[in-house]
N, C-alpha and C positions, 0 to 999 in steps of 0.2 A: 426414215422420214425426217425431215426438218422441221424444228419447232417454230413457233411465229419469232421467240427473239432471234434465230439465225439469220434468219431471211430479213428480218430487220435491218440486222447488222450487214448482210449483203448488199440490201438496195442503198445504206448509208453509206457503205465505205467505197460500192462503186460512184455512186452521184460526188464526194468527195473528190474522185479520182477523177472523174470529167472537169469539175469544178477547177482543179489543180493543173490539168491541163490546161483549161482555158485562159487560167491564170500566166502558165508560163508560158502561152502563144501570143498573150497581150503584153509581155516582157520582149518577149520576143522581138514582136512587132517593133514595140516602142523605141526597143533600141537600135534596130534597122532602121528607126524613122531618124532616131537622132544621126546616125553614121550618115545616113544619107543629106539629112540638111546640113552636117559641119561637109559635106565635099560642094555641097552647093553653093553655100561661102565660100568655101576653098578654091573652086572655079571662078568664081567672078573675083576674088581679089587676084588671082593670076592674071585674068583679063582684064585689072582696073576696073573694074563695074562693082566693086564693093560697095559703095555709099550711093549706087543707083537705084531704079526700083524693081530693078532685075530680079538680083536674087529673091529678094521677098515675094515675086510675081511666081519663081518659079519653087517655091516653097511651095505656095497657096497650091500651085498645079499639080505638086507632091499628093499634098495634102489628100487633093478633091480626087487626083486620079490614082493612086496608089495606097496611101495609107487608108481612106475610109473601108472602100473597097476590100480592101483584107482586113480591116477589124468587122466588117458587116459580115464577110463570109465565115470567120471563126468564131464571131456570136451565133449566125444560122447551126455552125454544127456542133453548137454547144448545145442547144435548144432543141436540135436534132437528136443527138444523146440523150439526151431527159427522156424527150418524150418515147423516144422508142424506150428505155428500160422501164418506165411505166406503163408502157405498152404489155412491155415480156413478163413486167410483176404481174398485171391483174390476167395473162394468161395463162402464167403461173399457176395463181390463187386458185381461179378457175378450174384449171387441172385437177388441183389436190384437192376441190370441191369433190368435182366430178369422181374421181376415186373414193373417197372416201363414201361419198352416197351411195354407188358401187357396189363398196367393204359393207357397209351397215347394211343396204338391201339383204345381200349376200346371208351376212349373221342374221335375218332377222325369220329367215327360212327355215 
């Protein structure tokens, strides 16, 4: 049977591990977003359109249509992680309630 500090330690070092992922999907992202706004300069100074209000207009379009977009869905399934492993902890608990009351009925016959 597992003690309360295992499982402790379990539901910390997996929330940790979502935690860490989240992290490096918003590195991720972020750097995606820079690669993609230095080609967006990149294309309008090929096209002369550098100092216009091009590129900036089609940043802001980056921005609104691409990047929010995929940071709103990788906070959704960070949020999503939490709550189901706190979902699976207090079924958990639950479980090893339910046995244990089980074991003692059991012993007490």
């Amino acid at each position: 049977m597992y003690t309360d500090d295992q499982i402790k330690n379990f539901y910390q070092n997996y929330r940790d591990s979502l935690d860490r992922q989240y992290q490096t999907g918003v590195a991720n992202l972020d750097q995606q977003r820079a690669n993609d706004q230095t080609s967006i300069m990149s294309n309008a100074n090929r096209m002369g359109a550098m100092y216009s209000n091009f590129p900036q207009r089609d940043k802001i379009k980056y921005d609104a249509q691409t990047y929010q977009p995929n940071l709103v869905k990788l906070y959704q399934g960070y949020q999503t992680g939490l709550q189901k492993l706190r979902q699976n902890m207090v079924n958990y608990q639950n479980s090893i309630r339910s046995i244990q009351d089980a074991i003692n009925e059991l012993n007490a016959t």
